[in-house]
Backbone as a printed PyTorch tensor [residue, N CA C, xyz], in Angstrom:
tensor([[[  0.8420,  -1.1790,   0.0000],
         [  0.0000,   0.0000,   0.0000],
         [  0.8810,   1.2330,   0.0000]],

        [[  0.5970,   1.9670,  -0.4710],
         [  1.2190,   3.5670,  -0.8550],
         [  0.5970,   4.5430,  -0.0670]],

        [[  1.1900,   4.8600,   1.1040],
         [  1.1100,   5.9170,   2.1940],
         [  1.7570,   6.6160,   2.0510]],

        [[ -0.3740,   8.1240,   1.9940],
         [  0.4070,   9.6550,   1.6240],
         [  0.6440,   9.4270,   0.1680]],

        [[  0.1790,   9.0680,  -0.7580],
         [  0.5010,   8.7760,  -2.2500],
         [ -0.4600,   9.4920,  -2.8240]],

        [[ -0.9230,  10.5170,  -3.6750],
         [ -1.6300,  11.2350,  -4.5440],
         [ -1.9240,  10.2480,  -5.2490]],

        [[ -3.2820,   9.9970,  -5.7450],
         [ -4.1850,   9.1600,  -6.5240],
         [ -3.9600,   9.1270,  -7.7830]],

        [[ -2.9050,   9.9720,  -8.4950],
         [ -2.3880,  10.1750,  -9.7710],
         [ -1.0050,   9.7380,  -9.8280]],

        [[ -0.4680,   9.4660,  -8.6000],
         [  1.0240,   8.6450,  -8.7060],
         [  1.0440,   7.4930,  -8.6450]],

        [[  0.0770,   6.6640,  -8.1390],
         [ -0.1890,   5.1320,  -8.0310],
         [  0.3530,   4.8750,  -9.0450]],

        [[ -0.3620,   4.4640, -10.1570],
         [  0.1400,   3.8770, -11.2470],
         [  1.4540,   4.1320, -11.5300]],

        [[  2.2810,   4.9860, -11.8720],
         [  3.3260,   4.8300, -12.0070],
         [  4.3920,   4.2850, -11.0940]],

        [[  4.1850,   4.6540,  -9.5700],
         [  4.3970,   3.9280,  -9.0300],
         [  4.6460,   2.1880,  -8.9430]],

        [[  3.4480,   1.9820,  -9.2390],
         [  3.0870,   0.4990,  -9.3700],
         [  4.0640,  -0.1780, -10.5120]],

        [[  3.9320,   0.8460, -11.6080],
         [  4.5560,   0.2250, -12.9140],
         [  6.1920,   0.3400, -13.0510]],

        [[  6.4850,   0.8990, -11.7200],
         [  7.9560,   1.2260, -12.1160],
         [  8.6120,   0.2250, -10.5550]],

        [[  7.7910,  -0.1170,  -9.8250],
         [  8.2330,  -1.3300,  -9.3860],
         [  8.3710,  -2.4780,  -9.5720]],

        [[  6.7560,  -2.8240, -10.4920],
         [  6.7500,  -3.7580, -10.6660],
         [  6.0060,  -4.7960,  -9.8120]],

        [[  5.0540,  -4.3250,  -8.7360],
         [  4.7030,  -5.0420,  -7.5920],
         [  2.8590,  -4.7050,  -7.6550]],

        [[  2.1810,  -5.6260,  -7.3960],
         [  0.7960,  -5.7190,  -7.2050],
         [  0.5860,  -4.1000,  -6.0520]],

        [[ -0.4870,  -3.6070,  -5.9920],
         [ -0.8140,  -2.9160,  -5.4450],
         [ -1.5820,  -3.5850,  -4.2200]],

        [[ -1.5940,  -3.3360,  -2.5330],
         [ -2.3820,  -4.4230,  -2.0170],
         [ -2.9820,  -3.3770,  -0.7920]],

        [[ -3.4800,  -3.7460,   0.4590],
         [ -4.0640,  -3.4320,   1.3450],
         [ -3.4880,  -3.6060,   2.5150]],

        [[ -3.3180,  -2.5550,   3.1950],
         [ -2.3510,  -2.3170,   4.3390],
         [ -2.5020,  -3.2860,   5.6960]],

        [[ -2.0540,  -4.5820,   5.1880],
         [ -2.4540,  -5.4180,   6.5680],
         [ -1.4030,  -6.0370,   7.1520]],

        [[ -1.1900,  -5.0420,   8.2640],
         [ -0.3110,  -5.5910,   9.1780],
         [ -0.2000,  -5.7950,  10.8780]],

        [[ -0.0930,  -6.6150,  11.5220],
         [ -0.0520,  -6.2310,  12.7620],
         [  1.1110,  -5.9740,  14.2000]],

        [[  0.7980,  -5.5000,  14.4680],
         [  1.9520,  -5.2980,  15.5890],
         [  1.7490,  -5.3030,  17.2330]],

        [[  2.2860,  -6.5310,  17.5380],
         [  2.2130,  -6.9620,  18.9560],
         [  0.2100,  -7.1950,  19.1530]],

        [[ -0.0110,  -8.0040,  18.2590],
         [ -0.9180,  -8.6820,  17.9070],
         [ -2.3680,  -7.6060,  17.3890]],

        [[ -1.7680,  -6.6150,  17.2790],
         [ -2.8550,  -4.6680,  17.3060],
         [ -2.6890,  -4.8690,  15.9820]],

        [[ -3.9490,  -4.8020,  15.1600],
         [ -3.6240,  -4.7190,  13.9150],
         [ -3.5520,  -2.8840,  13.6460]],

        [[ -2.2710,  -2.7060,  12.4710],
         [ -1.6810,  -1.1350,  12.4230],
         [ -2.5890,  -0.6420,  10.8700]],

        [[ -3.3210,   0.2990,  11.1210],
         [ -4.1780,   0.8660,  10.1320],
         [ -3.4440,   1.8570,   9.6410]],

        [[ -4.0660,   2.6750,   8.9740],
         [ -4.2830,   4.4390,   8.2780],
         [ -4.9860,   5.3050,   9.5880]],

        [[ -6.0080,   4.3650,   9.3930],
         [ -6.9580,   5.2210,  10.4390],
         [ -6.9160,   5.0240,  11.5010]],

        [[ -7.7780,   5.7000,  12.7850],
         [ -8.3590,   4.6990,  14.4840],
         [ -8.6250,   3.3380,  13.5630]],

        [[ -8.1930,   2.2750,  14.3810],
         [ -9.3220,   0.8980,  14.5600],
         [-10.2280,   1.2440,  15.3980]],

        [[-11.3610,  -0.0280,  14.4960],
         [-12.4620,   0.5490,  14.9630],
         [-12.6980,  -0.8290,  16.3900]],

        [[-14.0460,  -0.3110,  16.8780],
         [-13.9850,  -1.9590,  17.9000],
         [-13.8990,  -3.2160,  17.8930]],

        [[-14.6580,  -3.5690,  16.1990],
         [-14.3090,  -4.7360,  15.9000],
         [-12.6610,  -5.6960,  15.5860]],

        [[-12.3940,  -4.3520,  14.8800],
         [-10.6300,  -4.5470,  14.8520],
         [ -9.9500,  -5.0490,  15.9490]],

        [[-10.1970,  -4.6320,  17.0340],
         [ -9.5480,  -4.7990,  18.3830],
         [-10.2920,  -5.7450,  19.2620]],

        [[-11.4240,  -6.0580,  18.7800],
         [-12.1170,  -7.1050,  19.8840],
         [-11.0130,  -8.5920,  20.2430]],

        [[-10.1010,  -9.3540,  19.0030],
         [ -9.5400, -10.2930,  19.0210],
         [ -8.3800, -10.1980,  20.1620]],

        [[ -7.8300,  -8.9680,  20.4990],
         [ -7.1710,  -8.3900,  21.1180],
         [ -7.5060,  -8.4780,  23.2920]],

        [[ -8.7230,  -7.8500,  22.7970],
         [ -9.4420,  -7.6380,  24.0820],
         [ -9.9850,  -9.7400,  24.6020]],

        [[-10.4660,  -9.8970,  23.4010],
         [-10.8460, -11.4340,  23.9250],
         [ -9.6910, -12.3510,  24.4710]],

        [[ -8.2490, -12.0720,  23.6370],
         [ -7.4370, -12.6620,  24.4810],
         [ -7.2060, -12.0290,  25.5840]],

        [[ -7.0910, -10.7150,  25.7000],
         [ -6.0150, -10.1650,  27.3480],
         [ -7.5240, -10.6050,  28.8530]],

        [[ -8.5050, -10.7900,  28.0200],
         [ -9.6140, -10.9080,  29.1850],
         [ -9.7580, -11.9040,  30.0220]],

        [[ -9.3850, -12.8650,  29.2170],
         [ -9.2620, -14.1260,  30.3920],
         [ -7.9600, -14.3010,  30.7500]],

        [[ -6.9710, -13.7570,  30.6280],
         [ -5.5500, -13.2850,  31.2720],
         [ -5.6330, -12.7450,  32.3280]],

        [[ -5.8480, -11.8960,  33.0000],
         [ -6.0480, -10.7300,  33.8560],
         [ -7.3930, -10.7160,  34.7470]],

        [[ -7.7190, -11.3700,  35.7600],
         [ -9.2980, -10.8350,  36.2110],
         [ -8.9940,  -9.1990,  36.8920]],

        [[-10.3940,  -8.7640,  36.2330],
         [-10.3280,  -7.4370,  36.2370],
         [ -9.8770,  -6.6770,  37.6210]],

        [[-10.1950,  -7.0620,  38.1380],
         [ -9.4470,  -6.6660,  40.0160],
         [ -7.9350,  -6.4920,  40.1460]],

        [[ -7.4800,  -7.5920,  39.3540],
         [ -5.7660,  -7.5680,  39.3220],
         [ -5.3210,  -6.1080,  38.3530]],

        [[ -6.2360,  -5.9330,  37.2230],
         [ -5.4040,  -4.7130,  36.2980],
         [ -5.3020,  -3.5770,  36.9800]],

        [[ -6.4720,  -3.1770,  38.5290],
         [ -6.2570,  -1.9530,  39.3750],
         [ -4.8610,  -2.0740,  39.5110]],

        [[ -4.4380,  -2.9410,  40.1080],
         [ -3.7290,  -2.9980,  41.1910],
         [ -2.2350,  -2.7490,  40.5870]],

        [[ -2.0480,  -3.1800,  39.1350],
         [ -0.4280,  -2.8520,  38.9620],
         [ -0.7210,  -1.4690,  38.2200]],

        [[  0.5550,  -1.3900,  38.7910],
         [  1.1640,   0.2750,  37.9430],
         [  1.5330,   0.1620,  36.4500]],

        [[  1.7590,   1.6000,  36.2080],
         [  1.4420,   1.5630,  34.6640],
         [  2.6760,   0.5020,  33.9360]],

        [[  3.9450,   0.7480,  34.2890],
         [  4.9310,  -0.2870,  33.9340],
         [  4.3920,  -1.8780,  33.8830]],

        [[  3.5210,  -2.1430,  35.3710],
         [  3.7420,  -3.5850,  35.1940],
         [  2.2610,  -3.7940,  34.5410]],

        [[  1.5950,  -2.9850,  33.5690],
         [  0.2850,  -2.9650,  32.5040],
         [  1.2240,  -2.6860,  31.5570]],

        [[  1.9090,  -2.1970,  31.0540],
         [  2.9190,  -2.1510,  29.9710],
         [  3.7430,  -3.7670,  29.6040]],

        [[  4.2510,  -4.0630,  30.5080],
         [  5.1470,  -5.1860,  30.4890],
         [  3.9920,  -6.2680,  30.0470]],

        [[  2.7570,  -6.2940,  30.9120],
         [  1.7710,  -7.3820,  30.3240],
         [  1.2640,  -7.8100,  28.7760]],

        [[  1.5120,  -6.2870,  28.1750],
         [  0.5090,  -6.2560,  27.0830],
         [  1.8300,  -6.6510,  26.1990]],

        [[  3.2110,  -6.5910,  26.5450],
         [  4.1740,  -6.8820,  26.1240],
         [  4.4380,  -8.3410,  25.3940]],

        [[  3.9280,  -8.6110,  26.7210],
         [  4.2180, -10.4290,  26.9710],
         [  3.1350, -10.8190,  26.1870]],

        [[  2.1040, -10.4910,  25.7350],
         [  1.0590, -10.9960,  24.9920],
         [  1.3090, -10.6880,  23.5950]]])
């Protein structure tokens, strides 16, 4: 995908690489990385795993580091 690309450079683009044109799908640390916000559905796969990880009582309780380090490990 061509990010930030004027709708009149594509093609040449395309033709002077040489490469299919495709759809920006990638993820990172299991977050899939858009253009835009994700929306809720995007992130539900996300939320369904960390939920039965964590009962909700325990996420008060650590500080922001050790909620950082978690989402790490996942």
């Amino acid at each position: 995908a061509l990010i930030r690309c004027a709708a009149d450079d594509v093609a040449p683009a395309v033709n002077l690489l040489g490469c299919p044109l495709a759809e920006f799908l990638i993820t990172y640390l299991g977050i899939p990385l858009t253009l835009h916000r994700p929306t809720a559905a995007q992130l539900q796969p996300v939320v369904d795993k960390t939920d039965g990880m964590l009962p909700t009582w325990k996420a008060h309780l650590m500080n922001k580091a050790g909620r950082l380090a978690f989402v790490k490990a996942i």
